[in-house]
N, C-alpha and C positions, 0 to 999 in steps of 0.2 A: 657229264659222265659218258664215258665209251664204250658201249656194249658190243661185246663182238660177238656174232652168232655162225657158230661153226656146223659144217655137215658133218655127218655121223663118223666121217672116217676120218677127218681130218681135226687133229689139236690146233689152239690155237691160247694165246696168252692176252688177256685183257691190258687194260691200258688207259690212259686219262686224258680226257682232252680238257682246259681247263679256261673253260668260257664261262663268265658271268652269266648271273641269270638275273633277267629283268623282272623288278619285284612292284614298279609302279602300279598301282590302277591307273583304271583309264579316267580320263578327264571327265568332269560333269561336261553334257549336254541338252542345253534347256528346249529339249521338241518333242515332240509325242512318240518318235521312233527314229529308232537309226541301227546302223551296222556299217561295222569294217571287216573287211573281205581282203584276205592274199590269195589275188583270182590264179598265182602260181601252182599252190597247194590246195585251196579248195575252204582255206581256215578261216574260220570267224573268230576277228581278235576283239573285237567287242559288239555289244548290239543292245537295244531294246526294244521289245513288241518289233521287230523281227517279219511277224507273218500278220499283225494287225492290216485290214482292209482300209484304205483311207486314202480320199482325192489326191492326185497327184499333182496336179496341176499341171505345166508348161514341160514338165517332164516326158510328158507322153507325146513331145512333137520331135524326140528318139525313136519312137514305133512309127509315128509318121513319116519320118526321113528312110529310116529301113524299109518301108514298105512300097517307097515312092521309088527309090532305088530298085526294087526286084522289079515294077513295072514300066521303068522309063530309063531312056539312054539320058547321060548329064546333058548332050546338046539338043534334047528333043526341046520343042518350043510349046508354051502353055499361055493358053488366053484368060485371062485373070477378069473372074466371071462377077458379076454382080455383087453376088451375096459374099464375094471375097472382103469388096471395100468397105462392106456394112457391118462386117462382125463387130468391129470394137476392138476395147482391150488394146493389150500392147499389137503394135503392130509395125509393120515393113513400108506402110505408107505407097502401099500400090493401087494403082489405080484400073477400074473399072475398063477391060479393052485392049491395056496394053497385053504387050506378049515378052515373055520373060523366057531365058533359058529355064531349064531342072535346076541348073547346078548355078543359077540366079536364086531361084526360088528356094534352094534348098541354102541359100547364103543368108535369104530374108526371114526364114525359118528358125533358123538354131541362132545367129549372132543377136539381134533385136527382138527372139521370139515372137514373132510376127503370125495371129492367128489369122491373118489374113493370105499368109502364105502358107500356112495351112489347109486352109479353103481351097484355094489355086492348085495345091499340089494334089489336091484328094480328088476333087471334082475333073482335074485334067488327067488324070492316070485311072482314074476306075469308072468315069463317067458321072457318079453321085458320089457324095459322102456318106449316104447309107453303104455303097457297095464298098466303099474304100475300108471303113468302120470295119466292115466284113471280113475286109483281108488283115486287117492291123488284128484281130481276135485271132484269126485262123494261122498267124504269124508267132501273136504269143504263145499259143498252145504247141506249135511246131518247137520254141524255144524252152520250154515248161518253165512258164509263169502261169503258175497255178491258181496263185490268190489277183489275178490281173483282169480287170472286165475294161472296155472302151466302150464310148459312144460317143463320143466325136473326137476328130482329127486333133483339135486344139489345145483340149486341157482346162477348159471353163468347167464351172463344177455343172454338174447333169447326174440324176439319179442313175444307178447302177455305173458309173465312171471312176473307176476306184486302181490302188496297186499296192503294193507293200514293199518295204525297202528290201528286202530279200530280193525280190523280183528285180527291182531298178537295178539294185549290183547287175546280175545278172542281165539284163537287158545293156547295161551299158559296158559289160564285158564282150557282146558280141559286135557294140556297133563301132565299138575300139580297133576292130579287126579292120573296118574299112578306113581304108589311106584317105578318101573323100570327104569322110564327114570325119575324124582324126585332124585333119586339118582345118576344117570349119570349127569347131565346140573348142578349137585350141585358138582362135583368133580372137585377142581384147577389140579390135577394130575389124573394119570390114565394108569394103564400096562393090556396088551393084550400077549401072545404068541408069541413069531416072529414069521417070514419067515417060514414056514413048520414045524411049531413046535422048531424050534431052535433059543433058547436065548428068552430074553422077549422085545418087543416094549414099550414105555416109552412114553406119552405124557402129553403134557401141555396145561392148557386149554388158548385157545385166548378171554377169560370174563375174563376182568381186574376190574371189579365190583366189583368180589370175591375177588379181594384179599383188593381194599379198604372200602367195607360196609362189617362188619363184618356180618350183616343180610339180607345179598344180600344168593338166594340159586339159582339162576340159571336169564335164561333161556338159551338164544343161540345168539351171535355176527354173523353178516356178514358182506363182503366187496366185492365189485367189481367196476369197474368205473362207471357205470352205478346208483348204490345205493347208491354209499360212503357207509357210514362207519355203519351199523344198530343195533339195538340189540332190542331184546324180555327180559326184566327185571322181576322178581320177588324181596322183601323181606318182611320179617315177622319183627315185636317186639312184640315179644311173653309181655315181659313184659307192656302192653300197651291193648293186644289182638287186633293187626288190620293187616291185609295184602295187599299189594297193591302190582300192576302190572304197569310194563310202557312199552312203545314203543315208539322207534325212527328208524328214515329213513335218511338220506343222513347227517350226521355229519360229518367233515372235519376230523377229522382224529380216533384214537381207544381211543387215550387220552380223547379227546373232548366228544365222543363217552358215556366213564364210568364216566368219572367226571359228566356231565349234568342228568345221570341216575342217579349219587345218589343225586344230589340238587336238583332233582326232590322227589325222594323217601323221602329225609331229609326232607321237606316244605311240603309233603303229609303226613308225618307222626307227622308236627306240626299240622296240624287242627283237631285232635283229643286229647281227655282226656280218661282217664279211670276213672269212677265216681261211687257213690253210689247213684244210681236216685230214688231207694227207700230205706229206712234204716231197711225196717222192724217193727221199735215202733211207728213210727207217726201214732197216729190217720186217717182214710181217711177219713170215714164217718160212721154215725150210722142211725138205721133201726129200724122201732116203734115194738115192739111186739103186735101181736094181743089181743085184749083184754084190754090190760093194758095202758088205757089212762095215758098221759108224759114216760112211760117209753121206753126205745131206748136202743136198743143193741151198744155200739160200735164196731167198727172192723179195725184191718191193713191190713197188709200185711204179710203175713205167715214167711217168711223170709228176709233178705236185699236181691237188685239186683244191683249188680257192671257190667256194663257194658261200653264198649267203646263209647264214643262219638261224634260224630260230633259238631266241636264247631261251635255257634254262631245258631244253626238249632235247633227249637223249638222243645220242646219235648212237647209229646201229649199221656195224660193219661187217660185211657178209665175202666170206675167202670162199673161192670156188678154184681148188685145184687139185693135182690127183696126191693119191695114196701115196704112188712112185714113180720117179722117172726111170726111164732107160737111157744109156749114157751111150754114147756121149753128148752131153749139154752144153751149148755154146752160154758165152753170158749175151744178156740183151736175150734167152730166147725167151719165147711167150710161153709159160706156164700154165696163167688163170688167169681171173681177174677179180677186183676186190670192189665192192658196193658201198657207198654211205648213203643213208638217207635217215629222214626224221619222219620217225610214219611209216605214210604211205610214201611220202615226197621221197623222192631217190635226189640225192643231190649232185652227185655223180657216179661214172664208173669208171675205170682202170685199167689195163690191163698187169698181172704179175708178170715180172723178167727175173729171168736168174741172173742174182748179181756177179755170180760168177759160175765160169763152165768148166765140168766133170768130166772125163772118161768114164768108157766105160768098163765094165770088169776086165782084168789080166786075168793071166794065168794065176797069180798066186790069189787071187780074189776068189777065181775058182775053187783053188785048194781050198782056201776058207771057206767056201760057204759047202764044198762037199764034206768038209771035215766036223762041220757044222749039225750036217744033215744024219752024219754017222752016229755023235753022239751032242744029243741034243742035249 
């Protein structure tokens, strides 16, 4: 339905725009929490426990990569410290000594989840991973992840080490922004340098997303017993124009994990249309010219606006133009302009042309409107 919201001086005639409205629920999700987010609008199209505190696991080497970024250039070089090769876990398979670019390290990080390159990138940019811990907190609070605590670089479970899928969206909406790691968390594959420069390291990414949404582009899977099974999701359809994000926390296993990410994504990418909400020729409204009693400028809309839509969510179209023109009006000239949005979401705007141009009063127009004036 088409709501038109007119200003006090100006009429205006409603009208239908006649888009389905999507009636699914959302899919079951077998995890302890989740949410989908259109980071467009700000909307949550589905979720559970939301703001629940809970391990995140390998998710959290996104605030390490952001925070390794604000302190280091991609070709700064890092000596991959002791206690990098001993963490355990998944890893990048570095070794004790060598020296690795950032933007090596930050390949060994997010593709393999490598907490080893974790270690390397924290201990080489802040000096200690107490001090790096320090800035990855002082980073989420800058961001407001509110329900979000760290204490180490990596994502192994540790008391007070927690986030909530609310936050993760959020967190993986800002690190979307950067072209570097965009291109890293979208890689199924990915080669580094070996061991001291000898031979090349080879990894695979643990986002099984990727390989079954063909418009899945990232974000970042974790595991530990503590979390089960998490991930930070992105996809686009470009041809549709809409992006969403998801988050899950404790899914039973990696299967369960990517499969529920994309019947998420798939059902959030039904509630949308791509529409033509204005076409451009329809009349909107016409405008009297001064002077010339009955006669009324018409006007549209400059152009059509195709824009993605939210099905089923009224759309609200706002005419800003005057009371009256004064003639003479060319056609094509600019009048106002007309708004759609859903919400807050502005989906587009306009500007109004007059479809066609008026003079302005004559002489006998004048008569009219003094003869007008005499007896009213």
């Amino acid at each position: 339905m088409l709501r038109l919201r007119a200003l006090a001086f100006l009429a205006v005639l409603a009208s239908v725009i006649p888009f389905p409205v999507a009636w699914a629920a959302p899919p079951t999700v077998d995890a302890a929490a989740y949410i989908l987010v259109d980071p467009a609008t700000g909307e949550t199209l589905a979720q559970r426990a939301p703001d629940r505190k809970l391990p995140m696991a390998s998710t959290t080497k996104i605030m390490t990569a952001l925070v390794a970024l604000d302190g280091a250039e991609l070709d700064d070089r890092v000596t991959v410290p002791p206690a990098a090769e001993a963490i355990g876990g998944s890893t990048g398979f570095l070794r004790a000594g060598e020296t690795l670019t950032v933007r090596d390290l930050l390949t060994a990080l997010l593709v393999p989840s490598g907490n080893d390159a974790a270690i390397a990138l924290a201990q080489g940019v802040a000096g200690s991973q107490e001090a790096f811990v320090a800035l990855m907190n002082e980073r989420a609070a800058a961001i407001g992840l509110t329900g979000t605590r760290y204490a180490n670089p990596h994502g192994l479970d540790e008391p007070g080490h927690h986030s909530t899928v609310r936050d993760m969206v959020r967190l993986g909406i800002v690190a979307m922004r950067d072209p570097v790691l965009r291109g890293i968390v979208g890689s199924r594959t990915a080669r580094i340098p070996g061991p001291f420069g000898e031979g090349t390291r080879f990894y695979e990414s643990e986002n099984a997303l990727l390989d079954i949404d063909p418009d899945a582009d990232g974000i970042k899977t974790g595991m530990t017993d503590g979390a089960g099974y998490s991930l930070m999701a992105r996809a686009r359809r470009p041809r549709l124009g809409v992006q969403l994000q998801a988050a899950i926390i404790g899914s039973p296993s990696s299967e369960a994990r990517a499969r529920d990410a994309k019947r998420l994504l798939d059902w959030g990418f039904a509630q949308y249309a791509s529409a033509t909400v204005s076409d451009g020729a329809t009349e909107l409204g016409r405008v009297p010219v001064d002077g010339r009693p009955g006669v009324e400028v018409p006007y549209r809309a400059v152009t059509p606006l195709n824009a993605p839509v939210r099905l089923g969510v009224p759309i609200t179209q706002t005419l800003v133009a005057p009371a009256e023109v004064r003639g003479p009006v060319a056609a094509g000239q600019v009048l106002g302009t007309v708004t759609l949005s859903q919400g807050d979401h502005v989906l587009g705007r306009r500007d109004l042309v007059a479809t066609r141009g008026e003079d302005g009063p004559g002489l006998w127009d004048h008569v009219r409107s003094g003869v007008g004036n005499l007896f009213p």
